[in-house]
VMD Tcl script that builds the backbone (N, CA, C; Angstrom):
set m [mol new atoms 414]
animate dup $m
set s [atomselect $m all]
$s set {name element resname resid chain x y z} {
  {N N UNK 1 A 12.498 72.133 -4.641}
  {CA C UNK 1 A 13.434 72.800 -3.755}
  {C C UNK 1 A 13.533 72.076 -2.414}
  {N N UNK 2 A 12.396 71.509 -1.894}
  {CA C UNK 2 A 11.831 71.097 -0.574}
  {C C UNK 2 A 13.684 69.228 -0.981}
  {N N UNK 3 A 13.116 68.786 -1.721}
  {CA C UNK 3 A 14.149 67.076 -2.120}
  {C C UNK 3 A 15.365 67.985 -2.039}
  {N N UNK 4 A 15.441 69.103 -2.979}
  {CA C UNK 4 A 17.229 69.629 -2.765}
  {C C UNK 4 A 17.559 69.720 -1.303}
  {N N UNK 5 A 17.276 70.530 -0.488}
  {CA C UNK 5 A 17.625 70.620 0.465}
  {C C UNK 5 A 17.557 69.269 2.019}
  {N N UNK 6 A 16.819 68.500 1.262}
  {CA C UNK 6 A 16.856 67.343 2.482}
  {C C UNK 6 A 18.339 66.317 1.575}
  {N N UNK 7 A 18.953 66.798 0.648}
  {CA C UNK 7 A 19.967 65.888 0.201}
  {C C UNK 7 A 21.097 66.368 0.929}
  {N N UNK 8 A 21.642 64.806 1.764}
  {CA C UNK 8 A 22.350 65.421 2.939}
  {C C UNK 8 A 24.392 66.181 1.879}
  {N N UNK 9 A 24.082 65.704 0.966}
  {CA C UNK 9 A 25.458 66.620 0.198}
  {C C UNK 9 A 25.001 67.984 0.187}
  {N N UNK 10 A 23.877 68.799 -0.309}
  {CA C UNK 10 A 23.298 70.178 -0.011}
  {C C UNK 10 A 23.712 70.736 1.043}
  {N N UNK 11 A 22.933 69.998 2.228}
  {CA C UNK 11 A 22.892 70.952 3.529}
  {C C UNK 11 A 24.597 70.284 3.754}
  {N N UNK 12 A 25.499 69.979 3.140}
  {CA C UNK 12 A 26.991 69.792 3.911}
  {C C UNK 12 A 27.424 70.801 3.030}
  {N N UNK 13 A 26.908 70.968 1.964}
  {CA C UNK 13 A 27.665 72.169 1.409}
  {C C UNK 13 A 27.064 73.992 1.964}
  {N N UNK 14 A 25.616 73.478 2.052}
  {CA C UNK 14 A 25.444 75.174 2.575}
  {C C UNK 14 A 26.180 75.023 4.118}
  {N N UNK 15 A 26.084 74.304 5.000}
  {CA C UNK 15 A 26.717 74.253 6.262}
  {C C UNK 15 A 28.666 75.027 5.861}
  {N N UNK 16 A 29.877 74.146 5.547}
  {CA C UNK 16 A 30.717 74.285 4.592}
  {C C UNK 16 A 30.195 75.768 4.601}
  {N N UNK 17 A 29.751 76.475 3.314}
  {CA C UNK 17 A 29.321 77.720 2.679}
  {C C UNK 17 A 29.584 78.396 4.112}
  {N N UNK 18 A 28.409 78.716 4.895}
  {CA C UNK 18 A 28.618 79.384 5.800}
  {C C UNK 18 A 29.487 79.618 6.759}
  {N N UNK 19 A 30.294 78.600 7.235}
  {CA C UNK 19 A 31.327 78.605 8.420}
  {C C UNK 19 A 32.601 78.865 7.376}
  {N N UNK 20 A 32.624 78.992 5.949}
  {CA C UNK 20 A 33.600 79.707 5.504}
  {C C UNK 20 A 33.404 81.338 5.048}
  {N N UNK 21 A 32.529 81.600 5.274}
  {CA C UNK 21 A 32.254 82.487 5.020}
  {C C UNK 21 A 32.020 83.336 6.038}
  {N N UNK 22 A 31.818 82.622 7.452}
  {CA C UNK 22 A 31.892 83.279 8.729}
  {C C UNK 22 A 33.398 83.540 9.127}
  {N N UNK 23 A 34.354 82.507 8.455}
  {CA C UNK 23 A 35.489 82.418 8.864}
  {C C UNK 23 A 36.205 83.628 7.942}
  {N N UNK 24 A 35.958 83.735 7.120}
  {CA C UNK 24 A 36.528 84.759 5.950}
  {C C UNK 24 A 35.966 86.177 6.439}
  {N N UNK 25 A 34.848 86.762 7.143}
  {CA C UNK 25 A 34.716 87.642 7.216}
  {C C UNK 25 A 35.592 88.403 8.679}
  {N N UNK 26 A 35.270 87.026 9.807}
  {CA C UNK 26 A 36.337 87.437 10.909}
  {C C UNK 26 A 37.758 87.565 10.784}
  {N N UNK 27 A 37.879 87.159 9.598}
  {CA C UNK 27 A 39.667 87.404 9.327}
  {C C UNK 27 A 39.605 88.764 8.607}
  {N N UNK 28 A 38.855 89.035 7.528}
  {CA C UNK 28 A 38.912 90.108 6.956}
  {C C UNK 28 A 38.192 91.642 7.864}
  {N N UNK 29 A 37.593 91.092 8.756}
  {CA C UNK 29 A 37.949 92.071 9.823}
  {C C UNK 29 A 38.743 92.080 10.750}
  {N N UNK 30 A 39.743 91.318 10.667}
  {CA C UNK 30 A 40.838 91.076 11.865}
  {C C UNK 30 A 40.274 90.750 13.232}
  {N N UNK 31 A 39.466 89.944 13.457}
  {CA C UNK 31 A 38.824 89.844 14.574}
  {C C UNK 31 A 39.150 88.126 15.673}
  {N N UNK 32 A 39.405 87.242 14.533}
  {CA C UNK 32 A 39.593 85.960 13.978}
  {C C UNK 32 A 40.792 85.893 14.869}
  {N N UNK 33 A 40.974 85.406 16.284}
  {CA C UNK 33 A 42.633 84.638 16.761}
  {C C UNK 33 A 42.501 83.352 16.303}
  {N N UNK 34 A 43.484 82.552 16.761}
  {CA C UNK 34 A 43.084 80.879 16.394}
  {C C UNK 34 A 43.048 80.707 18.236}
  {N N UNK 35 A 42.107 79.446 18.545}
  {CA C UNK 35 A 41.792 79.614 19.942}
  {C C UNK 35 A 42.930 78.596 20.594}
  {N N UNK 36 A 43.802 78.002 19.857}
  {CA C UNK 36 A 44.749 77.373 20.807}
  {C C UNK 36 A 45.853 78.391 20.451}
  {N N UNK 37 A 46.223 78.986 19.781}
  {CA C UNK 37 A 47.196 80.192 20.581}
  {C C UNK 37 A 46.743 80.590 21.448}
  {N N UNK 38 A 45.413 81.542 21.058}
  {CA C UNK 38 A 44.699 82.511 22.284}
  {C C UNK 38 A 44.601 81.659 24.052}
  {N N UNK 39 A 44.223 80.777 23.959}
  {CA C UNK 39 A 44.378 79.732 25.073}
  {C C UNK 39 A 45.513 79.223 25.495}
  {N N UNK 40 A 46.201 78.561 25.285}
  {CA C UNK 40 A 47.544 77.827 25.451}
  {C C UNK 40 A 48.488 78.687 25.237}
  {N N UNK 41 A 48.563 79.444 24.273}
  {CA C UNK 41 A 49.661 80.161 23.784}
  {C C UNK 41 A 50.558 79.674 22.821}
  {N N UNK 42 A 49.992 78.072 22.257}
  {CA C UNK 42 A 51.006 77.560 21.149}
  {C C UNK 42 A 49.806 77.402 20.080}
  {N N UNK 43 A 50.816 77.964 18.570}
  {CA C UNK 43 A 50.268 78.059 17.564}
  {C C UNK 43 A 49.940 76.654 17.063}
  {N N UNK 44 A 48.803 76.487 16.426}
  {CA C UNK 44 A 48.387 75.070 15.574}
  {C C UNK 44 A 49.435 74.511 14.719}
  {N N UNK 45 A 49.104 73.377 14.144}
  {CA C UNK 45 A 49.524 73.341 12.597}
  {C C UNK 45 A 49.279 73.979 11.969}
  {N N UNK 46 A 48.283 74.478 11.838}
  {CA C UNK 46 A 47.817 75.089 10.840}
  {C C UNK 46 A 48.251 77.016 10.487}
  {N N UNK 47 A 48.778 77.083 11.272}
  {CA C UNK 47 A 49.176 78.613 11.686}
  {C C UNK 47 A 50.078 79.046 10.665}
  {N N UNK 48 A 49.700 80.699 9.852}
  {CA C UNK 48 A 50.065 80.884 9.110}
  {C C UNK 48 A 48.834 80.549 7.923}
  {N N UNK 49 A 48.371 79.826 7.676}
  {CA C UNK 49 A 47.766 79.302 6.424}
  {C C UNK 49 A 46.634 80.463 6.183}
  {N N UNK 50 A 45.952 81.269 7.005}
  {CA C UNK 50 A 45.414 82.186 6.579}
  {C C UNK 50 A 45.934 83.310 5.830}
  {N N UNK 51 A 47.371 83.434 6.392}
  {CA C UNK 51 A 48.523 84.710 5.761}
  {C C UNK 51 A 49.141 84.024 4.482}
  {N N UNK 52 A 48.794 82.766 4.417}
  {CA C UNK 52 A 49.598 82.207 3.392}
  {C C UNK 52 A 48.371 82.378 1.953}
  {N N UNK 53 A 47.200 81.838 2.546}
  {CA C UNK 53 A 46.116 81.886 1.518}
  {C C UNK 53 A 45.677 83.468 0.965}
  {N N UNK 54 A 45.754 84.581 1.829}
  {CA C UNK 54 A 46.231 85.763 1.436}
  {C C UNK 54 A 47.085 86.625 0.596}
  {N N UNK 55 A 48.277 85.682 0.944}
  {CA C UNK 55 A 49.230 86.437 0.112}
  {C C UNK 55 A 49.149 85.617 -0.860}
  {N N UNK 56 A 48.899 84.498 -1.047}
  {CA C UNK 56 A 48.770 83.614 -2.918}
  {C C UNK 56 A 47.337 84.725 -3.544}
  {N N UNK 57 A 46.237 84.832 -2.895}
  {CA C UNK 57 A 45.103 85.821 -3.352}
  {C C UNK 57 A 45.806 87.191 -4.115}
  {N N UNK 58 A 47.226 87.535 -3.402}
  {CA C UNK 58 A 47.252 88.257 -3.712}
  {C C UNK 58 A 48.474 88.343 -4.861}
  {N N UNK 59 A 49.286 87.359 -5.302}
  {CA C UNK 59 A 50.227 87.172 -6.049}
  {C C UNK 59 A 51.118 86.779 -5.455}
  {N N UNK 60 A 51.011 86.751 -4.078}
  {CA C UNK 60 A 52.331 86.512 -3.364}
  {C C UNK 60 A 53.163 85.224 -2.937}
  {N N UNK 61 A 53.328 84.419 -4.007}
  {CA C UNK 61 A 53.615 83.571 -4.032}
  {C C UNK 61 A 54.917 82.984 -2.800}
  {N N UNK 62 A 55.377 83.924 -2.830}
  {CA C UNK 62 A 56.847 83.537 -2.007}
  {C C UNK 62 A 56.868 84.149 -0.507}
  {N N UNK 63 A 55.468 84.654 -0.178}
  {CA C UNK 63 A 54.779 85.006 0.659}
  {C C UNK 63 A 54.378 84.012 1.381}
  {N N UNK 64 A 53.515 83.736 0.496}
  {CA C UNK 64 A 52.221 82.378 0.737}
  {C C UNK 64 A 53.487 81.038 0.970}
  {N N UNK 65 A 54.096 80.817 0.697}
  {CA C UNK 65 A 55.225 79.728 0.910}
  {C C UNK 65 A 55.983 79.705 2.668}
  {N N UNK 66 A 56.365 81.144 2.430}
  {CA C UNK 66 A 56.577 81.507 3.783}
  {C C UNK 66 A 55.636 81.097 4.805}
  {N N UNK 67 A 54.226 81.651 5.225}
  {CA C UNK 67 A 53.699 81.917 6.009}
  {C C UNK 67 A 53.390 80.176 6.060}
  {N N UNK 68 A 53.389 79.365 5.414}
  {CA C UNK 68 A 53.274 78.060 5.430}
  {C C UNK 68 A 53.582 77.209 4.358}
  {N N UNK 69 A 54.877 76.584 4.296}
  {CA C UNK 69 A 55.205 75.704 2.658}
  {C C UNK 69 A 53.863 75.056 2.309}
  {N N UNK 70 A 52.973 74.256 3.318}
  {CA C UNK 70 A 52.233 73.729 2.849}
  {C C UNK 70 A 50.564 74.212 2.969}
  {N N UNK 71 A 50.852 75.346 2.212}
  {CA C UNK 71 A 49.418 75.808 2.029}
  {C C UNK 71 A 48.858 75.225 0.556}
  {N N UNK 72 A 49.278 74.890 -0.295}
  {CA C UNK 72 A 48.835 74.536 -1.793}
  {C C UNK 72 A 48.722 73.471 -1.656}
  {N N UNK 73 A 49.413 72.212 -1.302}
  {CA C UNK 73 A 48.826 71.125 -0.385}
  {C C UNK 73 A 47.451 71.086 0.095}
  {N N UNK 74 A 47.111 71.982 1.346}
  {CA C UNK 74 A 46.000 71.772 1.913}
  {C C UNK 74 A 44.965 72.498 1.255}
  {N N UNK 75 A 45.230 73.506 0.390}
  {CA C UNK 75 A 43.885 73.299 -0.985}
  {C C UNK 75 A 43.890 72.385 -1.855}
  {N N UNK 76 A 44.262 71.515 -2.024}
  {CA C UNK 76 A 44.266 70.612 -2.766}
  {C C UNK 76 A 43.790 69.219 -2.408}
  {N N UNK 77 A 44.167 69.153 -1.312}
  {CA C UNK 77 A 43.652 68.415 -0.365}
  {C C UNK 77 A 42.271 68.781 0.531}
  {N N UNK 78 A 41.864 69.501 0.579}
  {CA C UNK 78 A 40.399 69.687 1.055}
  {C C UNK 78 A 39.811 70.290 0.043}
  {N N UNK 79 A 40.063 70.240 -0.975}
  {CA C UNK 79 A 39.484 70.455 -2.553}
  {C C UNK 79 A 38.886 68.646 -2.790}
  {N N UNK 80 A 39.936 67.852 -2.601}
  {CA C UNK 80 A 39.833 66.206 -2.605}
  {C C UNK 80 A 39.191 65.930 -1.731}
  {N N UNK 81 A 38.820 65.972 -0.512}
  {CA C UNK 81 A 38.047 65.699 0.730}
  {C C UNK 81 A 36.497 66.481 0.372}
  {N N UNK 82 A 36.615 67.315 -0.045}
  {CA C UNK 82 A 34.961 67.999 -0.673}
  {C C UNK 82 A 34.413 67.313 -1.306}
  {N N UNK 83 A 35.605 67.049 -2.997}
  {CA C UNK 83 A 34.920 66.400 -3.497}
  {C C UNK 83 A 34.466 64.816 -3.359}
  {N N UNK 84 A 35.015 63.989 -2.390}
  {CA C UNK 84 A 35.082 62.618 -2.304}
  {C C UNK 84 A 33.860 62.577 -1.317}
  {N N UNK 85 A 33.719 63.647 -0.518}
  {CA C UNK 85 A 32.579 63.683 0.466}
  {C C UNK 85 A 30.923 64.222 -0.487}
  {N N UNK 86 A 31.032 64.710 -1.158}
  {CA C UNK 86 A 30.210 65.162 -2.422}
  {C C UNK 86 A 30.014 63.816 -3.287}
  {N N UNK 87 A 30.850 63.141 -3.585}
  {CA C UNK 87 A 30.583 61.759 -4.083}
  {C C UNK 87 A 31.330 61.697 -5.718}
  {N N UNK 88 A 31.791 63.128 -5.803}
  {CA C UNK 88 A 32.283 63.724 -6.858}
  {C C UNK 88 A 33.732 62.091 -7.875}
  {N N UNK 89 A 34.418 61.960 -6.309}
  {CA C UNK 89 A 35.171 61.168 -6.553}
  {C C UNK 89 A 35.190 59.780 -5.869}
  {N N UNK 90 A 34.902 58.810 -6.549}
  {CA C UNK 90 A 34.940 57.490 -5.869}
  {C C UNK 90 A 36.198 56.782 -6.170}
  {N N UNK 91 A 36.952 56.631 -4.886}
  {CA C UNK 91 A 37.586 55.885 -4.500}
  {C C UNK 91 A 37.124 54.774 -2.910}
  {N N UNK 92 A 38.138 53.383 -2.405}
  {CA C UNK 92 A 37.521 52.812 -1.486}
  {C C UNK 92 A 38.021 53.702 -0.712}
  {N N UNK 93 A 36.963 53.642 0.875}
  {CA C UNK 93 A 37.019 54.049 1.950}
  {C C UNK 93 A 38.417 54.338 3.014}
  {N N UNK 94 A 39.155 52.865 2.380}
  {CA C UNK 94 A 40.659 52.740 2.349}
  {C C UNK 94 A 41.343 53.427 2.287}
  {N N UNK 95 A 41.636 54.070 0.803}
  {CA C UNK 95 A 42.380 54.636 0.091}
  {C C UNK 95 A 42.296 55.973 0.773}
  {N N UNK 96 A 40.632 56.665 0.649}
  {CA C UNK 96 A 40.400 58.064 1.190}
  {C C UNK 96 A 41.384 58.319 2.443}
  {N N UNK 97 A 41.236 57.112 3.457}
  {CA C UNK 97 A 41.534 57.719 5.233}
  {C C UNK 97 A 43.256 57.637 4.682}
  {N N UNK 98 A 43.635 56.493 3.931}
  {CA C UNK 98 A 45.129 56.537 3.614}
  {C C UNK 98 A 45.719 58.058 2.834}
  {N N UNK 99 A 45.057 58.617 2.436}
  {CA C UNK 99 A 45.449 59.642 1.893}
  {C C UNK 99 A 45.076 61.214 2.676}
  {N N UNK 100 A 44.169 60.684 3.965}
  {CA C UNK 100 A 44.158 61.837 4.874}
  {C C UNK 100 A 45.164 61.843 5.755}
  {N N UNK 101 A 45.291 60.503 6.503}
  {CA C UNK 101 A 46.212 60.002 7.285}
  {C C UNK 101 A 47.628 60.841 6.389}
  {N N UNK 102 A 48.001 60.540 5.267}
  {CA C UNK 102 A 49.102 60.854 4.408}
  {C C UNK 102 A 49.542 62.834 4.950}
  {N N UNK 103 A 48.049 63.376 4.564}
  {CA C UNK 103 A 48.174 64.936 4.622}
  {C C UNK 103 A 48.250 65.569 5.803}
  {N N UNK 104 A 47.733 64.835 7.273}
  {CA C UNK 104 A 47.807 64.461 8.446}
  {C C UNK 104 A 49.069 64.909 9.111}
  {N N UNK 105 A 49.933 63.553 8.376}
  {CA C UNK 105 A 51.554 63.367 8.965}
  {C C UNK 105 A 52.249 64.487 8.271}
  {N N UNK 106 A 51.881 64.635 6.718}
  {CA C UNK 106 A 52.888 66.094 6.483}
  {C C UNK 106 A 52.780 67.012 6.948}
  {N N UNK 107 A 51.599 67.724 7.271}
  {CA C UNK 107 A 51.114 68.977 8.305}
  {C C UNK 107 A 51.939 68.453 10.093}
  {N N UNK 108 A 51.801 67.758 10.065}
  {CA C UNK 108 A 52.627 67.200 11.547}
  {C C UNK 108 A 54.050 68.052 11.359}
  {N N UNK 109 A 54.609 67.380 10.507}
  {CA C UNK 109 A 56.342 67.007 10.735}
  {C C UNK 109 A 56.429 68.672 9.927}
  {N N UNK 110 A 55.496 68.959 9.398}
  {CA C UNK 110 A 55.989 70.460 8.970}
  {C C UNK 110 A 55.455 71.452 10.404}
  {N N UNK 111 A 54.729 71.080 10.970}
  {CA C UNK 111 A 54.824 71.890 12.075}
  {C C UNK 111 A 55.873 71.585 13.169}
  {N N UNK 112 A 56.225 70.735 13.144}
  {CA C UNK 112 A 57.419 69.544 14.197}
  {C C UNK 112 A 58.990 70.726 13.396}
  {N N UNK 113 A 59.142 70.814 12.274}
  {CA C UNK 113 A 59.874 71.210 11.821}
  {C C UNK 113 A 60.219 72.852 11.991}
  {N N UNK 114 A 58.965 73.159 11.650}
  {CA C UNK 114 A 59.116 74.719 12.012}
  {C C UNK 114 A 59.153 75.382 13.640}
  {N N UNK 115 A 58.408 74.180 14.021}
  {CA C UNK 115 A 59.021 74.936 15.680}
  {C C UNK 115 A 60.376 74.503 15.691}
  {N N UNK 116 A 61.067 73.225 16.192}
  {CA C UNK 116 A 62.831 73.549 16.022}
  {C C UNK 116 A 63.743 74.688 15.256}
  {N N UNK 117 A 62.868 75.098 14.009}
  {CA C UNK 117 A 63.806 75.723 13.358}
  {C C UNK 117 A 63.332 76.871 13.650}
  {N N UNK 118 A 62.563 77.662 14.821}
  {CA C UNK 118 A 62.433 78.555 15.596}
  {C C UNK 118 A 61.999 79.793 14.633}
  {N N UNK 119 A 60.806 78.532 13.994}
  {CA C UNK 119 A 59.813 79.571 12.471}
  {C C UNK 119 A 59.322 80.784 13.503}
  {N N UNK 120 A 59.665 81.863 12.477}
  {CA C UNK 120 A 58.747 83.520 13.438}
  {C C UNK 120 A 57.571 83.030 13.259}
  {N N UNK 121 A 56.723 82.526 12.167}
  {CA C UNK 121 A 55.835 82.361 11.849}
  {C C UNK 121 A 54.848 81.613 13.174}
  {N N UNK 122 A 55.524 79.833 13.471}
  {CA C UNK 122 A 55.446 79.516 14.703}
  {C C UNK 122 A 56.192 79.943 15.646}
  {N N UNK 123 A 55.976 80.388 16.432}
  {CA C UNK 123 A 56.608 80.816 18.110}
  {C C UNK 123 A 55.752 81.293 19.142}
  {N N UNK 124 A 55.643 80.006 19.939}
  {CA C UNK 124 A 55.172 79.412 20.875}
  {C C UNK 124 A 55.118 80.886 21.464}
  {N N UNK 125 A 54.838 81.559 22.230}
  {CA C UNK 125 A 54.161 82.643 23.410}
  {C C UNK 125 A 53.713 82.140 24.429}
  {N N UNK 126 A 53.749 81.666 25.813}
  {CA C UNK 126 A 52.725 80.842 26.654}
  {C C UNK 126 A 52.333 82.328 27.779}
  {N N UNK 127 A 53.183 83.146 27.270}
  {CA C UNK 127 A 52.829 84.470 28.888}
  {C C UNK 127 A 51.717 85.425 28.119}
  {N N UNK 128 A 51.531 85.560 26.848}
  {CA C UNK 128 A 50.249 85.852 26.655}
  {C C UNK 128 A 49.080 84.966 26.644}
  {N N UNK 129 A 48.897 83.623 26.933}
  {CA C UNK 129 A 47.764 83.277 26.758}
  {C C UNK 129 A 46.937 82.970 27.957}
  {N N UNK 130 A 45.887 82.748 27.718}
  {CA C UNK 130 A 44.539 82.807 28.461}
  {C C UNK 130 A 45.101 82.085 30.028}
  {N N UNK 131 A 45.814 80.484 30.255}
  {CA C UNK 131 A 46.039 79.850 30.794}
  {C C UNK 131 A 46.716 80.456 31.953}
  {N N UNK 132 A 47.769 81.181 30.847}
  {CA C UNK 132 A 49.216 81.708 31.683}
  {C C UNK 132 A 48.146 82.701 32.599}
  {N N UNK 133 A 47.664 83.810 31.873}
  {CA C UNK 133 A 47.442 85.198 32.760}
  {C C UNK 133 A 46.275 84.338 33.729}
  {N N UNK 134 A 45.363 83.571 33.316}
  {CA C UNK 134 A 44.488 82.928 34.602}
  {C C UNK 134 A 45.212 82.507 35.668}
  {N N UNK 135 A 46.535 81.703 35.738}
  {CA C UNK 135 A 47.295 81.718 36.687}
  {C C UNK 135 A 47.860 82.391 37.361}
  {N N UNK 136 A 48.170 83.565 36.607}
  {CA C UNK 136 A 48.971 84.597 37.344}
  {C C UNK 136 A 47.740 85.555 38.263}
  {N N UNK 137 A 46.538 85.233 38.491}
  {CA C UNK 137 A 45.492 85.850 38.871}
  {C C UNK 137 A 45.646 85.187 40.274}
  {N N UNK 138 A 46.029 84.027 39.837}
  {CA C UNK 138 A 45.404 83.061 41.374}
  {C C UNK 138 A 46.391 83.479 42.698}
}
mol reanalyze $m
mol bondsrecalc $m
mol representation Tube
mol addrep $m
C-alpha cells in the first residue's frame, strides 16, 4: 500500500478525486460561484458547463447544449488529458500540447462568440461584482 501511494499517477488521481468531489458537493449545495464572475463580474469560458453537465446527467440533452455547445468536447477532452497524464495513452509530447492548444482555441472563440451574440448564459454583470461594489465604497 505504502509503493501505491508514493506512485506519483495515485496521489494525481486521489488529489483529481478530491477537488472533484469538493467541487461537486459545493455545486450540489449551491454554494459554488465561479470567482471571476464573483470578482470581475465577467463570466469564464467555461461558464455554463456546470448547468450543462447537469442537464446531460439528467437527459437533457438540448439543455446541456444550451448552457454550453461545448460541454461533450470538454469531457472528452479531459477524459484524454487524464488519461495521457496516467500514461494510459502514449502519444509525443508534441502532439499532446497540439491537441490542448487545439481545445484551448475552441473554448476561446466559443466564448468570443457567445458574448457578441449577447448569450443569457454569458452576460457580463460588472455592478455586481466584488471590484465594482469595492469602488463604490471608496
Amino acid at each position: 500500500m505504502v509503493n501505491m501511494l508514493n506512485n506519483k499517477n495515485t496521489k494525481r488521481i486521489i488529489i483529481a478525486t478530491v477537488v472533484i468531489l469538493a467541487v461537486a458537493i459545493l455545486v450540489l449545495l449551491d454554494i459554488y460561484k465561479c470567482p471571476l464572475d464573483y470578482i470581475v463580474g465577467l463570466p469564464c469560458p467555461m461558464c455554463g458547463m456546470t448547468r450543462a453537465f447537469l442537464a446531460a446527467l439528467s437527459g437533457d440533452f438540448a439543455g446541456a447544449f444550451y448552457y454550453h455547445p461545448l460541454w461533450i468536447v470538454i469531457i472528452i477532452g479531459t477524459a484524454f488529458i487524464v488519461m495521457y497524464e496516467m500514461e494510459f495513452i502514449k502519444i509525443p509530447k508534441t502532439a499532446f500540447n497540439v491537441i490542448c492548444i487545439i481545445l484551448g482555441v475552441l473554448l476561446l472563440v466559443c466564448y468570443i462568440v457567445r458574448l457578441i451574440m449577447h448569450s443569457d448564459i454569458v452576460m457580463p454583470h460588472f455592478e455586481t461584482s466584488l471590484i465594482y461594489r469595492l469602488f463604490h465604497l471608496l
